[in-house]
C-alpha positions as CSV (number, residue, x, y, z in Angstrom):
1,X,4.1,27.5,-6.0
2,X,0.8,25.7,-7.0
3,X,1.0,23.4,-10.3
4,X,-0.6,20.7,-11.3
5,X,2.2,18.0,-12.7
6,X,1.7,15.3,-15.3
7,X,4.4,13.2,-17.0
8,X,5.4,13.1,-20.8
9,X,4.3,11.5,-23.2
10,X,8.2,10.1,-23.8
11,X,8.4,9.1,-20.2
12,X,5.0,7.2,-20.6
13,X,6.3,5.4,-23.9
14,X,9.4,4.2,-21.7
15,X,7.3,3.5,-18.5
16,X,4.9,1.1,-21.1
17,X,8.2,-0.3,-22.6
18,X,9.3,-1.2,-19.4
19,X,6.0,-3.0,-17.9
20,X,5.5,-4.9,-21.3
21,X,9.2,-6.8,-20.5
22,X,8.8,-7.2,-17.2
23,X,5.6,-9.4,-17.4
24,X,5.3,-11.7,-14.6
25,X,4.5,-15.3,-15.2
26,X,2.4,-18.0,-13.5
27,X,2.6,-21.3,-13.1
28,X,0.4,-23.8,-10.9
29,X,2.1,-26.3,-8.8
30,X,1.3,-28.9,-6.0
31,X,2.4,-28.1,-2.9
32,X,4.2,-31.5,-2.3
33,X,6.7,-30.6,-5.0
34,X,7.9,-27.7,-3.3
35,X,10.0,-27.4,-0.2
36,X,11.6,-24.5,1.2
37,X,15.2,-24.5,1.6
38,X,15.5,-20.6,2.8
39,X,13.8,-17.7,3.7
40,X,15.2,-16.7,0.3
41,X,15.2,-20.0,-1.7
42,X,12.1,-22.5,-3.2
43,X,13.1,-25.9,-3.8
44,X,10.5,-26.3,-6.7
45,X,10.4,-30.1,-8.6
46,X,14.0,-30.1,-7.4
47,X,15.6,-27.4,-8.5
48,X,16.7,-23.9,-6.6
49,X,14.7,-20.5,-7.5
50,X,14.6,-17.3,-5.3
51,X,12.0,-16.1,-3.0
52,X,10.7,-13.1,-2.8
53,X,10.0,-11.5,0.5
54,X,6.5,-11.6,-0.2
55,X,6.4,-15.0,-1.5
56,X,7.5,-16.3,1.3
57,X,5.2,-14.4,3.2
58,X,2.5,-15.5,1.0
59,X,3.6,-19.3,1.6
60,X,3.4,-18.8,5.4
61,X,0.2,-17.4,5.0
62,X,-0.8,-20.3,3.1
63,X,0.7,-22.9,5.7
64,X,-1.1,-21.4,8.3
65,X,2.3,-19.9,9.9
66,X,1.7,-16.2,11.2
67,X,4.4,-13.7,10.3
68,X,4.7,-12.6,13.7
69,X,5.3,-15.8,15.6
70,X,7.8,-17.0,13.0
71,X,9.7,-14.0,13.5
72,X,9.8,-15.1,16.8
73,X,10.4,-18.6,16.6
74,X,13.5,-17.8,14.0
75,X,15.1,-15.5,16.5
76,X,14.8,-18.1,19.2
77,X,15.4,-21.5,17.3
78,X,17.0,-20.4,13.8
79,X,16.8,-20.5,10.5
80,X,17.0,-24.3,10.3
81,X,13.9,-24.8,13.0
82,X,12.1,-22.3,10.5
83,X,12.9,-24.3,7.4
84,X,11.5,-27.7,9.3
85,X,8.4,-26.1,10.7
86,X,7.5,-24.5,7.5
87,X,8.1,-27.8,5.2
88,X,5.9,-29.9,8.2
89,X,3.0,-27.1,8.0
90,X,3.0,-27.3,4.4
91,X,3.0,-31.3,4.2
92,X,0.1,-31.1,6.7
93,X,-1.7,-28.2,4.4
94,X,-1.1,-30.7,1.5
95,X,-2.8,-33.5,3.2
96,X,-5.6,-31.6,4.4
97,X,-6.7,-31.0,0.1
98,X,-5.2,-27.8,-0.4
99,X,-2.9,-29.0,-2.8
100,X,-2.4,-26.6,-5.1
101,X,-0.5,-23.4,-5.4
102,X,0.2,-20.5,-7.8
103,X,4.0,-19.7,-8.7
104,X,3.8,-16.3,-10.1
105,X,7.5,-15.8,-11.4
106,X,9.4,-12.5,-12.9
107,X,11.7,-12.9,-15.7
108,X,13.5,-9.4,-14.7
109,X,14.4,-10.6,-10.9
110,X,14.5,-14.4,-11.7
111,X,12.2,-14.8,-8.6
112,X,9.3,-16.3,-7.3
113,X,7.8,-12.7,-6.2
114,X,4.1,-14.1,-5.5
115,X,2.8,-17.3,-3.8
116,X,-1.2,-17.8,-4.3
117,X,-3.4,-20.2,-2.6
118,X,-6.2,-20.1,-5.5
119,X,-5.0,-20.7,-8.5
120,X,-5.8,-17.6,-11.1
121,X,-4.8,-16.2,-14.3
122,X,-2.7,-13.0,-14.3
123,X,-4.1,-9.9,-15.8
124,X,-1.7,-9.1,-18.1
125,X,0.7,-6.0,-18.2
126,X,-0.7,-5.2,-21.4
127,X,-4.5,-5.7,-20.3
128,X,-3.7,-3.7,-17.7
129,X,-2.0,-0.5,-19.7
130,X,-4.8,-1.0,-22.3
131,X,-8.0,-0.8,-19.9
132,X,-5.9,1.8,-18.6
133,X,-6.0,3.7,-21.2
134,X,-9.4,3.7,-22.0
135,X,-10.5,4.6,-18.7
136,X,-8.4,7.8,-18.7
137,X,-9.3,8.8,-22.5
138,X,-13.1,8.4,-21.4
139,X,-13.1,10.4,-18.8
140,X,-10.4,13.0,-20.0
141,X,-7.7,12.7,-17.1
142,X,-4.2,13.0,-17.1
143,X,-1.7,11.1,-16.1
144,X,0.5,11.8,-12.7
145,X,2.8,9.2,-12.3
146,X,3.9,5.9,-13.2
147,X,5.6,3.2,-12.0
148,X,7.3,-0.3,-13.0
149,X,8.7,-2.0,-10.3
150,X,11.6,-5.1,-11.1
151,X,8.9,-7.6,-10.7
152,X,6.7,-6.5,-12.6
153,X,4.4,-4.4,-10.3
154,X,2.4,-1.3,-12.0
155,X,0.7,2.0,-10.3
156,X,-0.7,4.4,-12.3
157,X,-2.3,7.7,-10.7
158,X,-4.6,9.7,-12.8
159,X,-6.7,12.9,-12.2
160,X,-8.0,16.1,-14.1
161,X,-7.6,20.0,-13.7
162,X,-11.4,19.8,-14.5
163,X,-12.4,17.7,-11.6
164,X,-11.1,20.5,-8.7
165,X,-12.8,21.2,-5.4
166,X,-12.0,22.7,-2.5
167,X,-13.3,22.2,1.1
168,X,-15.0,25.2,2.2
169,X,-13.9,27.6,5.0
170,X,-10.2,26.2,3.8
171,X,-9.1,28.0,1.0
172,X,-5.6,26.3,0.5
173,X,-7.0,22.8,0.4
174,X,-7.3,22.6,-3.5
175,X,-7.8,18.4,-4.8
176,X,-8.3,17.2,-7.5
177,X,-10.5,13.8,-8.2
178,X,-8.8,11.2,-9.7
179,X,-8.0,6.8,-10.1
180,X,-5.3,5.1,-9.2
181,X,-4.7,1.9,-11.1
182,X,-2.7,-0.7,-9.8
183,X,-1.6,-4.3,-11.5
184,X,0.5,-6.6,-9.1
185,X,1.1,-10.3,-8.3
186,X,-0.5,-10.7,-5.3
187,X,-3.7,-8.1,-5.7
188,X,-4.2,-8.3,-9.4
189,X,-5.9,-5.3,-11.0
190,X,-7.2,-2.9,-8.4
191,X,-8.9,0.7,-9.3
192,X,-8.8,2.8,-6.6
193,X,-10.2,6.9,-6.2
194,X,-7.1,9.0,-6.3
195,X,-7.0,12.7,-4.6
196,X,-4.1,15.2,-6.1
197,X,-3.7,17.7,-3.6
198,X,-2.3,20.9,-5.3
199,X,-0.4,21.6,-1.8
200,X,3.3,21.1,-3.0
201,X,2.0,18.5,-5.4
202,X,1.1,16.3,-2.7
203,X,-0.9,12.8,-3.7
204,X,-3.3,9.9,-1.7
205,X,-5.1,7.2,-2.6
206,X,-8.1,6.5,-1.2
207,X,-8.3,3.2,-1.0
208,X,-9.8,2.9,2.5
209,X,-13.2,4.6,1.9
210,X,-14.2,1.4,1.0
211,X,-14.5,1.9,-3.2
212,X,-11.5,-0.1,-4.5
213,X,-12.4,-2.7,-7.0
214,X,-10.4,-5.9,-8.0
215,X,-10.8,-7.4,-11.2
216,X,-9.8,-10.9,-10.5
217,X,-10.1,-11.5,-14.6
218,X,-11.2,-9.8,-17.6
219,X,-14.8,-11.3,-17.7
220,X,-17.5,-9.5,-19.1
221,X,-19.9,-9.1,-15.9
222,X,-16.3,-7.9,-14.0
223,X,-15.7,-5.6,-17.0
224,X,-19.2,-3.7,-17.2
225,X,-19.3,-4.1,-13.0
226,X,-16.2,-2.1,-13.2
227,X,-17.6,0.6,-16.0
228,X,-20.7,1.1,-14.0
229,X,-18.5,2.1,-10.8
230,X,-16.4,4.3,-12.8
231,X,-19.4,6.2,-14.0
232,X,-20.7,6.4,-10.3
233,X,-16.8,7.8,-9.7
234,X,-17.0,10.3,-12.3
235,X,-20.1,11.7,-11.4
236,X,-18.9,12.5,-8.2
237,X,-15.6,14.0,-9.6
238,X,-13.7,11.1,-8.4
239,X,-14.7,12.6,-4.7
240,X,-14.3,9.8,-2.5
241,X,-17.9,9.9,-0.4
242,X,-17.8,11.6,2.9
243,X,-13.9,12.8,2.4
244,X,-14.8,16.7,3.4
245,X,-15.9,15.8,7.0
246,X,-13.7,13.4,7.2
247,X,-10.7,16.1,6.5
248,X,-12.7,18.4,9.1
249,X,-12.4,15.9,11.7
250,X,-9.1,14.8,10.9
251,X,-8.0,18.9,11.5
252,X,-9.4,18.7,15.0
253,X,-8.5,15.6,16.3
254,X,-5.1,15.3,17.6
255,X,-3.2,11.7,17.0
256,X,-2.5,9.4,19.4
257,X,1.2,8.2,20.3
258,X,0.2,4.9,18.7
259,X,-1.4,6.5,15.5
260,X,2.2,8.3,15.6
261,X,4.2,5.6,15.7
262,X,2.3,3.7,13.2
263,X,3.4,6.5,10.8
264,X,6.8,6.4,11.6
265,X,7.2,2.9,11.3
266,X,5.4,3.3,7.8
267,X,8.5,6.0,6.7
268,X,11.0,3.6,8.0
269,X,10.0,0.4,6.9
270,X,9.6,1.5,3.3
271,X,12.7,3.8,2.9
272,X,16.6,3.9,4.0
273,X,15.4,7.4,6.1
274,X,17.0,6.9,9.6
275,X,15.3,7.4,12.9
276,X,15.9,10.9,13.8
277,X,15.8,12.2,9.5
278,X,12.0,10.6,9.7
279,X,11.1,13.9,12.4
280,X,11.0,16.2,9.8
281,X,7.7,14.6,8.3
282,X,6.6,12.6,11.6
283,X,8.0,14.1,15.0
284,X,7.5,10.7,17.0
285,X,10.9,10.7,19.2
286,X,10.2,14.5,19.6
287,X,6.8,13.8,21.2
288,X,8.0,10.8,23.4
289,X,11.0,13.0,24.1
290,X,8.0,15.5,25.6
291,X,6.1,12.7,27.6
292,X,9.6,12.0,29.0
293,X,10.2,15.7,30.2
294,X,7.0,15.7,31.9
295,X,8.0,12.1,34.0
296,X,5.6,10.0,31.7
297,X,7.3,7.0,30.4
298,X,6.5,5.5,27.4
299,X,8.5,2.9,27.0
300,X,6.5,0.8,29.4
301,X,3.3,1.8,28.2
302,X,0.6,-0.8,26.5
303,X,-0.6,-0.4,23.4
304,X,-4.4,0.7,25.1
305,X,-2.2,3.1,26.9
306,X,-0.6,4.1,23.8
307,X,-4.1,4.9,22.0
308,X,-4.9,7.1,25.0
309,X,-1.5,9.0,24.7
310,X,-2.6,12.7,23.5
311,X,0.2,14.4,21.1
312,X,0.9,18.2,19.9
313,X,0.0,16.4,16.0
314,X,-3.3,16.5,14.6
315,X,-4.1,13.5,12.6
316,X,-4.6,16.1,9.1
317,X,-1.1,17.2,9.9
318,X,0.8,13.2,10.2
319,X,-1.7,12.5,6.9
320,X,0.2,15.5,5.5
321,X,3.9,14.4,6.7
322,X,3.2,11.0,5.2
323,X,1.9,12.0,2.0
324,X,5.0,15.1,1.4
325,X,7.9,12.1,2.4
326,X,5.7,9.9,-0.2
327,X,5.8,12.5,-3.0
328,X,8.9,13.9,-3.0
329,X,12.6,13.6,-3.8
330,X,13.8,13.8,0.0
331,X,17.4,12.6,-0.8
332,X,16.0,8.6,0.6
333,X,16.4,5.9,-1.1
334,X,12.2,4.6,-2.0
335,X,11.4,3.1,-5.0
336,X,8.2,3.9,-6.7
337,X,5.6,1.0,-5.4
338,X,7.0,1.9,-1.9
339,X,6.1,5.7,-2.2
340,X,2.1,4.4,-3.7
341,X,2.3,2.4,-0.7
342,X,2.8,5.1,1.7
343,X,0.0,7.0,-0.3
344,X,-2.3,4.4,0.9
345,X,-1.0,4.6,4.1
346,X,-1.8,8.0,4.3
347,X,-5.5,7.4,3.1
348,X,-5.9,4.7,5.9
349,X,-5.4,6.9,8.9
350,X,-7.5,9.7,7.4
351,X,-10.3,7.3,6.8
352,X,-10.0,5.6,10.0
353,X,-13.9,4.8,11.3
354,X,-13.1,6.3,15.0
355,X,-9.5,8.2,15.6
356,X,-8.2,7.3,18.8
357,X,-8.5,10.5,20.9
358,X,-12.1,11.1,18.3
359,X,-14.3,10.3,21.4
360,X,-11.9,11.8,24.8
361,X,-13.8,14.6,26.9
362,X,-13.1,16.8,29.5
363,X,-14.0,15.9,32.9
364,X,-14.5,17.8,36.1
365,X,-12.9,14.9,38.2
């Protein structure tokens, strides 16, 4: 049954409660009074605080250490070879002038959730809910959901009964235009087109057709850039531009094994869903279970190989399985930022420049 959800205004008072105390705070620092003692742990001025996963992530980033080679330089050498190469790559960072950092800390987690390499002041929680605000009274949306991660995170998806349309020739495909705001540590205030697709309450946010806008602070000139792009959004009906042959193509272009996989991974990496409960919404091992039927291995494939790999899915239908895992209660344990996350996830593979099998034609040899 079609319906078009919103949340109450009791859940909203509690979600505003919640993102007011859970403020994060920031505090610059020079990189030679910080050492890492753990993955998990920031020796800062002397004293032990927790880490973050994506702290730590930010500070390799910021060391020059890419996540993927120290994955495999921990597995080979350990977590002590990790801790020495991170702590000589930061001293070397230091000495090169980049010698300060941002700390952004959460009082809820009492951890260091966000590392930043330019120094910046936090748009607050309540700046955030405010503006908010505003921007949804102006142009008369409602609100869809709400989130308040433990550090401190905030999404907010927003759209309007009155801002419906349809893609023609396909009369179950029913959106309607919308924003996504978002407040974190790491990306600050983002503002994003949102599409509520009234197909099982289904949600995405379309943050890869390239209209997202940060506001890095609360300036005016960031401000009235920001109103300006809004009223560009809203004249459009929060349509995200060229999204209706972008769905067209998207229905007729099967996905590759690697587009697939990348899918699957997504489901997995942000939920406890297991490898064979993630079919339901992405059939990956079925497909590969196909290719191995027919004598094709896949498990010694390269990733070109991979991208040339034809499947039974069109990419429309893995957008779909991503976005129904995202916005539902599938019995998984996700928390709220996660399931935005895979919303975005979804919007990146439908907006993809070129699919991978977009351009494969028949032959006669």
């Amino acid at each position: 049954m079609k319906k078009f959800e919103t949340i109450s205004q009791e859940l909203w008072d509690a979600r505003s409660k919640e993102a007011l105390e859970r403020q994060p705070l920031r505090k610059e620092v020079s990189l030679r009074t910080i050492e890492l003692a753990h993955s998990d742990t920031l020796i800062v001025s002397g004293k032990p605080v927790r880490l973050a996963t994506q702290a730590f992530k930010d500070l390799c980033k910021i060391v020059g250490l890419p996540i993927g080679f120290d994955k495999t330089f921990t597995g080979t050498f350990g977590e002590g070879a990790r801790q020495q190469l991170v702590n000589k790559l930061k001293t070397v960072a230091a000495s090169k002038g980049n010698t300060s950092v941002s700390l952004v800390f959460s009082p809820f987690t009492k951890e260091i959730v966000s590392i930043q390499k330019d120094p910046r002041e936090i748009v607050s929680n309540k700046t955030f809910l405010d503006t908010t605000t505003r921007i949804v009274d102006r142009y008369g949306l409602e609100i869809n959901s709400f989130s308040v991660n433990a550090d401190g995170r905030l999404a907010i998806n927003a759209s309007s009964p009155k801002n419906e349309f349809g893609i023609k020739g396909l009369p179950n495909e029913d959106h309607y235009g919308g924003i996504s705001f978002l407040n974190s540590p790491e990306g600050g205030f983002e503002v994003s087109p949102f599409l509520y697709r009234l197909v099982c309450a289904n949600g995405m946010i379309g943050k890869s057709f390239e209209e997202t806008m940060k506001l890095g602070s609360m300036t005016v000139l960031e401000v009235e850039n920001m109103w300006t792009q809004m009223n560009e959004l809203a004249r459009r009906n929060f349509r995200p531009i060229g999204f209706e042959s972008q769905i067209r193509k998207a229905m007729s272009t099967p996905a590759s094994l690697a587009e697939l996989g990348d899918a699957h991974y997504s489901i997995l990496s942000l939920s406890d869903v297991r490898l064979r409960e993630a079919e339901a919404w992405v059939p990956y091992h079925e497909t590969q279970d196909a290719f191995h039927r027919a004598k094709i291995d896949t498990v010694t494939m390269t990733p070109g190989q991979r991208k040339c790999a034809k499947t039974g899915t069109s990419i429309w239908d893995l957008v779909n399985g991503i976005t129904h895992f995202a916005t539902h209660d599938n019995g998984f344990k996700i928390d709220d930022y996660d399931r935005r996350r895979l919303q975005v996830e979804a919007s990146k593979i439908l907006s993809k420049k070129t699919y991978d099998m977009e351009n494969i034609v028949a032959s006669p040899f």
